[in-house]
Legacy VTK file of the C-alpha trace (Angstrom):
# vtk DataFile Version 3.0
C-alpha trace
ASCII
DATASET POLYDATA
POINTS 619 float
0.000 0.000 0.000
1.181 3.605 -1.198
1.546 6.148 1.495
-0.490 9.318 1.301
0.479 12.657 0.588
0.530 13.002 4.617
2.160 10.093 5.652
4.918 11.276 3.088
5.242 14.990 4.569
4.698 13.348 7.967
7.805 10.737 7.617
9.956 13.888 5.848
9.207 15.697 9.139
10.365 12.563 11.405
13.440 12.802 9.370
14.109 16.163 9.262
13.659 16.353 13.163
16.425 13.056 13.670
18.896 15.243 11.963
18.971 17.605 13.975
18.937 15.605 16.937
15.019 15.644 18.200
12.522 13.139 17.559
8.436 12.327 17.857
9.575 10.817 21.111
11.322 14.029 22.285
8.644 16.147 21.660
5.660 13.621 23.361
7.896 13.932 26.505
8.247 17.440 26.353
4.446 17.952 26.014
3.855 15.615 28.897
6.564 17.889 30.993
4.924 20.815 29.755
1.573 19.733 32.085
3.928 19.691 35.164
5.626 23.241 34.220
2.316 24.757 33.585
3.343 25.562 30.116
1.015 23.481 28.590
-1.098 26.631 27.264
1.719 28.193 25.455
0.743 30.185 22.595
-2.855 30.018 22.871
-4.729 33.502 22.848
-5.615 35.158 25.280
-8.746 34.357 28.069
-9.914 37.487 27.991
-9.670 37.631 23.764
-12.986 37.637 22.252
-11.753 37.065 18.915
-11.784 33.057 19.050
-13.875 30.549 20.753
-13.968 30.401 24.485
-12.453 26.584 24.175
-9.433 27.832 21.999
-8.482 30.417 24.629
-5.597 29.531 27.447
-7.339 29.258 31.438
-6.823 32.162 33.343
-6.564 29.767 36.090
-4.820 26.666 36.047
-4.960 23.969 38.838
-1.406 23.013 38.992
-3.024 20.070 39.604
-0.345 18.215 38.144
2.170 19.232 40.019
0.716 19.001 43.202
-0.134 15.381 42.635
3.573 14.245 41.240
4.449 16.585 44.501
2.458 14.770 47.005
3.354 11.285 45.533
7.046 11.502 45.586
6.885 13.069 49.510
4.624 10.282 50.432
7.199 7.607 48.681
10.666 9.291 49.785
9.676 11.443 52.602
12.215 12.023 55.483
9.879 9.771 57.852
8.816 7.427 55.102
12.490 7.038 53.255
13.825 3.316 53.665
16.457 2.226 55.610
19.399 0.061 53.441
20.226 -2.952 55.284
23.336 -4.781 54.513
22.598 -8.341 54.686
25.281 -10.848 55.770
23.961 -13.380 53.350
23.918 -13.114 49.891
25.084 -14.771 46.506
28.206 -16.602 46.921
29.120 -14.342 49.620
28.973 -14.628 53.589
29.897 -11.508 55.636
31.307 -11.573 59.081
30.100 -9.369 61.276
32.881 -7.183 61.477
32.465 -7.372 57.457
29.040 -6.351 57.792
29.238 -3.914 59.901
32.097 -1.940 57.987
29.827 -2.299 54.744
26.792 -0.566 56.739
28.667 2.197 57.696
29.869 2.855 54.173
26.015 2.594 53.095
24.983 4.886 55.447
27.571 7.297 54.819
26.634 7.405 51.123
22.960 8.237 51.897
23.988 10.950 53.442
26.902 12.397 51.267
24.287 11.791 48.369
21.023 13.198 50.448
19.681 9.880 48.949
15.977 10.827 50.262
16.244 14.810 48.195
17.829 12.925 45.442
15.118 9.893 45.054
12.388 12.463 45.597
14.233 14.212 42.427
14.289 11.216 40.673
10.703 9.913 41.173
8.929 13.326 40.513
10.972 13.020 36.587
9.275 9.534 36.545
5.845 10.709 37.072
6.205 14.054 34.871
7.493 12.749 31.620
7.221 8.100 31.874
10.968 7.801 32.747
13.943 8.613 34.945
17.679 8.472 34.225
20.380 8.292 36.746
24.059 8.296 36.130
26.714 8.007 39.359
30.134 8.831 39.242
32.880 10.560 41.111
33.641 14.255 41.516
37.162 14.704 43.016
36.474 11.700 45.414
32.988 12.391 46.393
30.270 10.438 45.330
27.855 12.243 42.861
23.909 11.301 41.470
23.514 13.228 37.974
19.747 12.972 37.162
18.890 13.791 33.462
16.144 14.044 31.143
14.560 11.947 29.833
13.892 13.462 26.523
17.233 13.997 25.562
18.227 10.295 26.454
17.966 6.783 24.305
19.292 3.965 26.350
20.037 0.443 24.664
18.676 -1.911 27.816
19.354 -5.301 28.386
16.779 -8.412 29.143
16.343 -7.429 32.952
15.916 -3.619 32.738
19.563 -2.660 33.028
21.332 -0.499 30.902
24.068 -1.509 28.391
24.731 1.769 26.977
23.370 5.223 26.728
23.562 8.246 23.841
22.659 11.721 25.183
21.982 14.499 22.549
20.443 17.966 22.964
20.267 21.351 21.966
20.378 24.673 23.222
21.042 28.256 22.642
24.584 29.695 21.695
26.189 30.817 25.089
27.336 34.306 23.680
24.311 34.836 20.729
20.929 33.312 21.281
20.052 33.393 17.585
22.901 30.228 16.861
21.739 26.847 18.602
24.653 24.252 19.688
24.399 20.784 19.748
25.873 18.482 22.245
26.335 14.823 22.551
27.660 11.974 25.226
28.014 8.554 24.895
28.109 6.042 27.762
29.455 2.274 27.614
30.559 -0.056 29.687
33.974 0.431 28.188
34.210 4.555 27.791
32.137 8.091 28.888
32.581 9.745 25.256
31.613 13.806 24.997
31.943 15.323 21.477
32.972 19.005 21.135
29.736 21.021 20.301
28.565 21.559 16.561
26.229 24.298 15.294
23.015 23.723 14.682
22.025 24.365 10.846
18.974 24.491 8.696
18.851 20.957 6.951
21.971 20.003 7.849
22.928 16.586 9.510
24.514 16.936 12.835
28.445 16.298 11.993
30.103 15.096 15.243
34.192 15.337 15.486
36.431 15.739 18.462
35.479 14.496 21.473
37.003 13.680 25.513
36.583 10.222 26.722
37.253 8.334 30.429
37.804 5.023 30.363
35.092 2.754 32.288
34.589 -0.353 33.668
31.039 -0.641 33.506
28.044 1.450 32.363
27.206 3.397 35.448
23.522 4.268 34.321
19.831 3.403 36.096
17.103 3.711 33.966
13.503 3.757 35.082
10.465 3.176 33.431
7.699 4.385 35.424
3.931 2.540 35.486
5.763 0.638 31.866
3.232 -1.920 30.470
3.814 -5.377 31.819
4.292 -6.921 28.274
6.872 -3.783 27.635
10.226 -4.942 25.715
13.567 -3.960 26.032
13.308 -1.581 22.903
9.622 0.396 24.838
12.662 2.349 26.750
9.489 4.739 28.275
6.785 4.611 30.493
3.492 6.071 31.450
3.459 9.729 32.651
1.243 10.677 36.305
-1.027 13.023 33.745
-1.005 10.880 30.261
-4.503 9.882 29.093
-5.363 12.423 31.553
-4.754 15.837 29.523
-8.547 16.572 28.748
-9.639 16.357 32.070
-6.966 18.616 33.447
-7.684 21.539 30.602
-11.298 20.853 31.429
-11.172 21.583 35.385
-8.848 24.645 34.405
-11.468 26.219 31.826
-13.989 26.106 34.580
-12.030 27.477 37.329
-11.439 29.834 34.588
-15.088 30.451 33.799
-16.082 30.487 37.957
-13.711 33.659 38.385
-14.825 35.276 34.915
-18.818 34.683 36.436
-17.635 35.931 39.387
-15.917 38.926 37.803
-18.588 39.724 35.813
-21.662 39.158 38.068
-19.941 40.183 41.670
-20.501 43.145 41.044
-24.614 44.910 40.815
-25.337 46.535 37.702
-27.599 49.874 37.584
-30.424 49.545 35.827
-33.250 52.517 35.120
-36.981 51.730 34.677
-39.316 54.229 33.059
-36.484 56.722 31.235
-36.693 57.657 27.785
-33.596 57.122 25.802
-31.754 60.529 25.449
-29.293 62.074 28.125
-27.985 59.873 31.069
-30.053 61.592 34.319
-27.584 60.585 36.847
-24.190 62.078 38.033
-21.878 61.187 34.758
-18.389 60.937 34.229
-15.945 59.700 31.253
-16.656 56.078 29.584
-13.486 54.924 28.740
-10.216 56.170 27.689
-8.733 55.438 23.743
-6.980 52.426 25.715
-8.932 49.085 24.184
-6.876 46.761 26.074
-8.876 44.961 28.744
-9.665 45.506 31.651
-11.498 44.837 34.856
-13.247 47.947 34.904
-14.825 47.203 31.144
-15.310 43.785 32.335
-18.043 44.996 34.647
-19.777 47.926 32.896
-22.477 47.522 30.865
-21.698 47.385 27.104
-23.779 50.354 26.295
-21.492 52.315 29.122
-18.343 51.069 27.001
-17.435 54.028 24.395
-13.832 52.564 23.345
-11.944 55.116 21.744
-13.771 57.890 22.475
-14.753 60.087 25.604
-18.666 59.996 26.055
-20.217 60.303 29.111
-21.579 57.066 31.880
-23.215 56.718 34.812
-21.401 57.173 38.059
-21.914 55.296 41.445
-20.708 57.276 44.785
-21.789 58.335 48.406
-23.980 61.439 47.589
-24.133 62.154 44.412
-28.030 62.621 43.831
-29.804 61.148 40.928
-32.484 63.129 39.183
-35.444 60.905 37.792
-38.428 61.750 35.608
-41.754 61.255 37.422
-42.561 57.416 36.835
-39.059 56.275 36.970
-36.890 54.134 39.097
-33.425 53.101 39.491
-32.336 49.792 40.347
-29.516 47.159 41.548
-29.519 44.151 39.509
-27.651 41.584 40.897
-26.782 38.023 39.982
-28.701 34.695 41.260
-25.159 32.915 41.224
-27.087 29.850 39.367
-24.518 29.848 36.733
-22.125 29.886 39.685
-23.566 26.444 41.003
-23.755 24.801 37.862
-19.733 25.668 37.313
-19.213 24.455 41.009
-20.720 21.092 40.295
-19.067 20.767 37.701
-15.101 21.509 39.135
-16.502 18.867 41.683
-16.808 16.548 39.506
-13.620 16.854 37.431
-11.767 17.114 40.374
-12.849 13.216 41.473
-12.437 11.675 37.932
-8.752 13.057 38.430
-8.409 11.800 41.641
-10.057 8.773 40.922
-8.058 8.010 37.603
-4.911 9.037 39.234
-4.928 7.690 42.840
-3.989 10.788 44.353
-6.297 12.102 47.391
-6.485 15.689 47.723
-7.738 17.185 50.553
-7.942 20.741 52.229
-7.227 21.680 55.750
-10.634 22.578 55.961
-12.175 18.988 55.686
-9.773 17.726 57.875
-10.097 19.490 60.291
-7.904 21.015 63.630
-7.380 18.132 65.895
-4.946 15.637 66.395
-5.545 12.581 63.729
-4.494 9.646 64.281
-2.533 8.040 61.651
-4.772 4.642 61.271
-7.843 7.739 60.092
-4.978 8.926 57.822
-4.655 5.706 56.303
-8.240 5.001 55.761
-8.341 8.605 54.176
-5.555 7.931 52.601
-5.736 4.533 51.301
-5.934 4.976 46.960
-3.156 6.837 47.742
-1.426 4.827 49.525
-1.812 1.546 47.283
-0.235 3.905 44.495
2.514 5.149 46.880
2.922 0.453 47.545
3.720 0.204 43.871
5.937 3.126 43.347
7.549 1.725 46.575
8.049 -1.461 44.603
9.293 0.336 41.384
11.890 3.087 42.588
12.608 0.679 45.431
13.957 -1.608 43.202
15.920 1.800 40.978
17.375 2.623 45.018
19.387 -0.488 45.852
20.413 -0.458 42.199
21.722 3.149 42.346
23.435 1.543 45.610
24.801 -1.112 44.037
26.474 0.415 41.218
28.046 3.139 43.596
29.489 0.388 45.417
30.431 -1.230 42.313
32.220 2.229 41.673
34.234 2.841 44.843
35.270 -1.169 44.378
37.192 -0.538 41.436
41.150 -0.325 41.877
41.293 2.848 39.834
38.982 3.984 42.153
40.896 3.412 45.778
44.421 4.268 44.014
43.044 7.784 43.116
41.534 7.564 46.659
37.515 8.358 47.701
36.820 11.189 50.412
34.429 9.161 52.330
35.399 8.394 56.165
34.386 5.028 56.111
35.885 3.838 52.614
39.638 2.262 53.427
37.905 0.113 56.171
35.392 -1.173 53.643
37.472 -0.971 50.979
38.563 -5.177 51.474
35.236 -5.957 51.923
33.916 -4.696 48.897
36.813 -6.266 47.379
35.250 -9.551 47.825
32.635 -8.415 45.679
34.708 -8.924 42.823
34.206 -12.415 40.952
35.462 -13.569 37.175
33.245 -14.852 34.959
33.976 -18.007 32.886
35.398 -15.961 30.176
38.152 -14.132 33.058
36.480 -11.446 33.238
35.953 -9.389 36.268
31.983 -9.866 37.360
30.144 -7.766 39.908
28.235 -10.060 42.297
25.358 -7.120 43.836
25.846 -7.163 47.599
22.792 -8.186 49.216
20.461 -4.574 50.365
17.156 -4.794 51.693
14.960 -1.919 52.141
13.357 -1.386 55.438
10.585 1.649 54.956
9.038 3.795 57.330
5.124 4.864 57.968
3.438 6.580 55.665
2.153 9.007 58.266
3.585 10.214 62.002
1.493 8.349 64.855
-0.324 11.020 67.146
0.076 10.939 70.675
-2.848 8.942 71.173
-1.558 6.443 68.976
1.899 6.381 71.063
-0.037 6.365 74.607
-2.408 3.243 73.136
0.301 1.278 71.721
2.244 1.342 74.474
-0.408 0.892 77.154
-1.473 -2.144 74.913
2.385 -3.788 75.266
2.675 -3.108 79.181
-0.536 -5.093 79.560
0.348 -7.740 77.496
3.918 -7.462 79.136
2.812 -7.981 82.905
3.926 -4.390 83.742
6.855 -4.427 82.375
8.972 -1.618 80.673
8.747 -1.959 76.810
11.174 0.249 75.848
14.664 1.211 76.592
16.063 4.395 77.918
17.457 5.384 75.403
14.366 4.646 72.737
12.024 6.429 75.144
14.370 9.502 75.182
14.962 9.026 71.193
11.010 9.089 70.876
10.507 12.483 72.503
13.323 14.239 71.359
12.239 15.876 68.713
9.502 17.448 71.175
11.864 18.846 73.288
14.564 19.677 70.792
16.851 17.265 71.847
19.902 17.433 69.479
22.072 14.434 71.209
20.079 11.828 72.505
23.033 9.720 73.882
23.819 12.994 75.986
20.694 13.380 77.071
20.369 9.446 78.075
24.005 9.965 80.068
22.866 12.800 81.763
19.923 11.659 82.951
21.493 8.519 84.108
23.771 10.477 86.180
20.862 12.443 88.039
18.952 9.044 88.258
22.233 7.787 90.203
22.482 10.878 92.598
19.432 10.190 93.670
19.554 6.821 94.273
22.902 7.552 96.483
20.509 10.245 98.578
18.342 7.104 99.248
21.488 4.906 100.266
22.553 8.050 102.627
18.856 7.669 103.882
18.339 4.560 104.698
21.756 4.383 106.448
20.383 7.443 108.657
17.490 5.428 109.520
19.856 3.059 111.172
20.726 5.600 113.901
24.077 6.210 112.149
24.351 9.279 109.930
26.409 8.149 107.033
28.478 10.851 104.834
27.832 9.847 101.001
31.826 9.313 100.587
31.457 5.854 102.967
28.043 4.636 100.988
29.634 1.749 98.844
28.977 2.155 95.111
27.642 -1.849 95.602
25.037 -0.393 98.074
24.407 1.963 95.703
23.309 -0.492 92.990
21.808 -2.987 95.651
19.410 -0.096 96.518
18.880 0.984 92.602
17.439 -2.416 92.687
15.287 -2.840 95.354
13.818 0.798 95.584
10.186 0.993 95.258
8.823 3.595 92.829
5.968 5.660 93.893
3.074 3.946 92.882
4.258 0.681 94.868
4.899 2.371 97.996
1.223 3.596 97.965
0.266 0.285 97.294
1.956 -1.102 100.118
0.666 2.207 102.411
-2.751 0.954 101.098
-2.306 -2.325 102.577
-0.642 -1.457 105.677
-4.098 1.055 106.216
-6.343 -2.043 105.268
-4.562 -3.988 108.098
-4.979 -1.264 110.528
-8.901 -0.235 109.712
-9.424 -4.030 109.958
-10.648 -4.692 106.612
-7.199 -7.154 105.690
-6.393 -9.560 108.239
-2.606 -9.253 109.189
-1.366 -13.157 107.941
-3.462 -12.163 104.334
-1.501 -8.612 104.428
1.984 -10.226 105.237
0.898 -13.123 101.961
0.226 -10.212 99.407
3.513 -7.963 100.490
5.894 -11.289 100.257
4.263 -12.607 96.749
3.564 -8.973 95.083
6.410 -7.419 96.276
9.454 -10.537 96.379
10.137 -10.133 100.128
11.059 -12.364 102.320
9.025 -12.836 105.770
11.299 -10.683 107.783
10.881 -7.725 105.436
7.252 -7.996 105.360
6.982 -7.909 109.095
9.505 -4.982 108.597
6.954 -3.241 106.617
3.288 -3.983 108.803
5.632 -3.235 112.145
3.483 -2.914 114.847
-0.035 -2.609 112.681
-2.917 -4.160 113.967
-6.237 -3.099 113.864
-8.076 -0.583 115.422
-10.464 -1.779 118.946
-14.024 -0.819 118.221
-16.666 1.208 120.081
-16.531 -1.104 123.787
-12.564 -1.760 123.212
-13.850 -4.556 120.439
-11.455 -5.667 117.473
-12.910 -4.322 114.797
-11.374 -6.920 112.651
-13.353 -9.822 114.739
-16.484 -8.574 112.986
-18.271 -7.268 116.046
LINES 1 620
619 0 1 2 3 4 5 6 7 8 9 10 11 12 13 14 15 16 17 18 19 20 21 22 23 24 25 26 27 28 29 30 31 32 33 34 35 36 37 38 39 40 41 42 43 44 45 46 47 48 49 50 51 52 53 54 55 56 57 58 59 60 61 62 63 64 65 66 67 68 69 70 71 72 73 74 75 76 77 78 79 80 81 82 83 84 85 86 87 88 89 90 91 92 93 94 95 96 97 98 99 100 101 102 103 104 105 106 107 108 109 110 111 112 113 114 115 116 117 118 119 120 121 122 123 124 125 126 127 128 129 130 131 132 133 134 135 136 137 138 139 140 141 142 143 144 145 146 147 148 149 150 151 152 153 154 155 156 157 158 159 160 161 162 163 164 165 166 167 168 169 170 171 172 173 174 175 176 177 178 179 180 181 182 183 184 185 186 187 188 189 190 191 192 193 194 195 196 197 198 199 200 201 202 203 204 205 206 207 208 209 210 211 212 213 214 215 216 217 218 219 220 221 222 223 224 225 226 227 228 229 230 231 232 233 234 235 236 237 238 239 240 241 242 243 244 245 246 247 248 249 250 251 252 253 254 255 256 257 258 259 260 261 262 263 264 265 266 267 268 269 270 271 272 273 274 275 276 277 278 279 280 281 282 283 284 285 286 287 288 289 290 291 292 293 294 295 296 297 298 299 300 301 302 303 304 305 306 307 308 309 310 311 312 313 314 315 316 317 318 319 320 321 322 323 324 325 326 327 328 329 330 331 332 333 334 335 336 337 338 339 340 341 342 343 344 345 346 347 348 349 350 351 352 353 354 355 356 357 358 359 360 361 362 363 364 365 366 367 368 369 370 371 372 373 374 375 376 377 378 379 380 381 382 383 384 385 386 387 388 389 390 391 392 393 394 395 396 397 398 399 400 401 402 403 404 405 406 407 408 409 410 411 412 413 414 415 416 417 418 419 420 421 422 423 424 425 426 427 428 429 430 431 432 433 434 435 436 437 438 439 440 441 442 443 444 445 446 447 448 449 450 451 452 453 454 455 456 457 458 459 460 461 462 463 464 465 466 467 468 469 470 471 472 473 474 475 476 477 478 479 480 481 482 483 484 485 486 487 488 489 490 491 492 493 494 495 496 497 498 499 500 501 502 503 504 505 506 507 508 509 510 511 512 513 514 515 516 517 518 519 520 521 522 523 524 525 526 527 528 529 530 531 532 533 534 535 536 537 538 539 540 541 542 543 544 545 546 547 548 549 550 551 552 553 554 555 556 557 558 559 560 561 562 563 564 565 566 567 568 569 570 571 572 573 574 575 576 577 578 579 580 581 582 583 584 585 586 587 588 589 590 591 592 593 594 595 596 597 598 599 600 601 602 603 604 605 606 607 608 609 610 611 612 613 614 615 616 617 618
């Protein structure tokens, strides 16, 4: 079958836009970008033009509703409370880490998230997933420290290999002269897993192939690229290099809700304010107080947008009706003079309508959107979040799974990186690299051909909540473990201070733990200094043994046993506990021995009733 006259000036276009270095693929990812930028509406006329259809003309008001949902997905994803933890396992493919091993690995991990800001970074890299289908992430070295270079997608074609990896990766783009805006440049990188190959920039000319000379190159081991393909098709091959953008299939709705956002502040515009009307006038001469129309200016503006059109004299000076505090009208005998002002019907209908819009998006999307209005002022706890949440959240699962997945590869190939001889002879400014340096060494197998393989060190991702319990949630959860626990404490010092730190402003929790400690012991030696005082024998806190010390750490009551035991002692004296069942419930509640329960009743026995009777003998 022949092509048609516009499949042939179609394919001449495809090919005149590959020479100079842009593509149909380029420019769908740039128009999906454009939604996120809010540039979507380029070159349309005006709102406010009345020379086209109202549908041709750009919003007035956009949503940004694009942005605010890539926005709220990649903080819900990479958040600072939701971001994962890497784990270094000990286990993985044909290698076993000691301890020691692992331990040195972790702290290399850890100090990589941080020199990177890993959780900034990912949040980077996930929002260019959702605006245009795919991320690209290149590591590498910058005079020893660790870099993440994240670039777009549109100016990247990566060759990838059966399990999403990337063999190799051509970068071309264009931009303005630096010195003369009016000449374009063209640049271009290749990456391998042999060489990192920049060319020397070429002009850009009118229907002229791209001609690409001199170039820089760095030798590589390995192709040191992460490529992402966000929501991709499950049956997607290795040559579908793209995704799905947050907003494709979704570009109708979004111009739709911004038209009538546009059209509920033009009704409001228009009909907000009352409009003077007069009933029983001839036509001739305005009766009221008058002043000028309109100036020759014919540009708009909100004044014309609210005055009548027979008040409107562009161009020209004529007279119109004018609204004050005292002026006085002057009417013929019949007439009247009256405010007309809007029903706000059309008002409703637009409402309903931005309602409406606003769920299909949310719906189609999985984003929630809500105001701080409908949620409220109090404290919510984070299982309501959740509920409220919970589209959301079963998007924010899969991304989880996806960029996950793009993390401990990024990881990985930055270990991979700082493994490489070239690498520790040149030397890496990260504090923990010489002492990890012969573990990741191990890391380093040969393939059957003698090749050097990379064997990926085993990283698991351990991710935080979603949302930040509420102090309910905290009080529940632990009153719920104490019961289960007998009583017991169900959290360490140190956790317990770690938990409220941030409420306090604690900057160094082990500080605060040490310091505490100390008080907690200073107070225990007042109680040794005490009880040896209670002895007849005032005893200077120098002579208190630090073993007493400790012995009485462990056997001092806190407050809510001593009432407890005050409460039984009373019972024993009003005669409602008989002495023997009083002496039973100190020794088995309290794990004291019968001398130190009789230590504690002493001389308690109950009170004699009216007539000198025991009260506890009933009578």
């Amino acid at each position: 079958m022949l092509p048609n006259p516009v499949q042939r000036d179609l394919a001449d276009f495809n090919r005149a836009l590959r020479s100079q270095g842009e593509s149909p693929r380029y420019w769908r990812i740039n128009r999906l970008e454009s939604w996120y930028l809010g540039e979507q509406y380029a070159g349309r006329p005006s709102f406010w033009s009345a020379d086209v259809p109202l549908r041709e003309r750009a919003p007035v008001v956009q949503s940004q509703y694009v942005r605010s949902a890539v926005q709220r997905l990649a903080t819900l994803v990479f958040g600072d409370r939701s971001f994962p933890r890497l784990k270094v396992e000990a286990e993985g493919f044909r290698v076993s880490l000691s301890p020691s091993e692992r331990d040195a690995l972790q702290a290399l991990t850890d100090e990589l998230i941080r020199a990177l800001a890993l959780s900034k970074r990912m949040r980077e890299v996930i929002t260019e997933g959702l605006k245009s289908g795919s991320a690209c992430v290149v590591v590498g070295l910058v005079e020893g420290r660790p870099t993440l270079s994240i670039l777009p997608a549109k100016w990247c074609t990566p060759v990838l290999r059966a399990d999403g990896s990337v063999e190799s990766l051509t970068v071309e783009y264009k931009c303005p002269h630096p010195s003369d805006d009016k000449r374009w440049m063209a640049y271009r990188r290749e990456i391998t897993a042999s060489y990192d190959r920049t060319y020397e920039p070429v002009e850009v000319r009118d229907k002229e192939p791209l001609a690409w000379g001199a170039f820089s190159e760095i030798p590589l081991e390995f192709c040191p690229v992460v490529w992402i393909r966000n929501d991709a098709e499950a049956t997607a091959t290795v040559d579908q290099v793209d995704g799905h953008a947050l907003v494709e299939g979704l570009e109708d709705e979004v111009e739709a809700l911004d038209m009538e956002l546009s059209q509920l502040y033009r009704n409001a515009l228009y009909n907000g304010e009352p409009q003077l009307v007069q009933i029983g006038v001839d036509e001739g001469p305005m009766t009221g107080p008058v002043g000028q129309a309109s100036t020759a200016d014919t540009r708009f503006s909100w004044l014309n947008s609210v005055i009548p059109g027979w008040a409107q004299r562009s161009g020209s000076s004529e007279s119109a009706l004018k609204k004050a505090p005292g002026k006085l009208w002057k009417l013929p005998s019949g007439g009247d003079a009256k405010m007309v002002e809007s029903t706000g019907a059309g008002a409703e209908i637009i409402r309903g309508a931005v309602k409406e819009l606003r769920r299909v998006l949310t719906d189609a999307s999985g984003v929630v959107l809500f105001d701080s209005d409908a949620l409220g002022t109090g404290d919510i706890s984070g299982r309501a979040l959740t509920l409220l949440h919970a589209p959301m959240l079963d998007h924010a699962d899969n991304l989880r799974v996806e960029y996950g997945d793009a993390l401990v590869r990024i990881t990985n190939l930055m270990l991979r990186l700082l493994a490489s001889e070239r690498v520790h002879a040149d030397g890496a400014l990260l504090r923990t690299y010489d002492t990890a340096f012969p573990v990741l060494s191990r890391f380093q197998g040969v393939g059957g051909d003698g090749s050097r393989k990379w064997i990926p060190v085993a990283v698991s991702l351990q991710w935080g909540e979603y949302f930040e319990p509420s102090a309910q949630d905290r009080q529940a959860a632990v009153a719920t473990a104490m019961a289960a626990s007998g009583g017991q404490p169900v959290l360490s010092h140190r956790s317990a201070v770690a938990a409220v730190a941030a409420l306090f402003g604690l900057q160094d929790v082990d500080a605060e733990v040490e310091e505490t400690s100390t008080e907690h012991a200073a107070s225990q030696q007042s109680a040794a200094e005490a009880l040896a005082r209670f002895g007849g024998e005032h005893v200077p806190s120098s002579a208190v043994a630090p073993d007493a010390t400790a012995a009485v750490a462990d056997t001092a009551l806190n407050g809510a046993q001593v009432e407890s035991l005050i409460a039984v002692v009373t019972a024993v004296v009003s005669g409602t506990l008989p002495r023997d069942s009083a002496k039973a419930i100190i020794m088995r509640s309290f794990a004291v021995d019968d001398a130190g329960a009789e230590s504690i009743l002493g001389d308690a026995s109950p009170r004699p009733g009216p007539g000198g009777v025991d009260d506890s003998q009933g009578g």
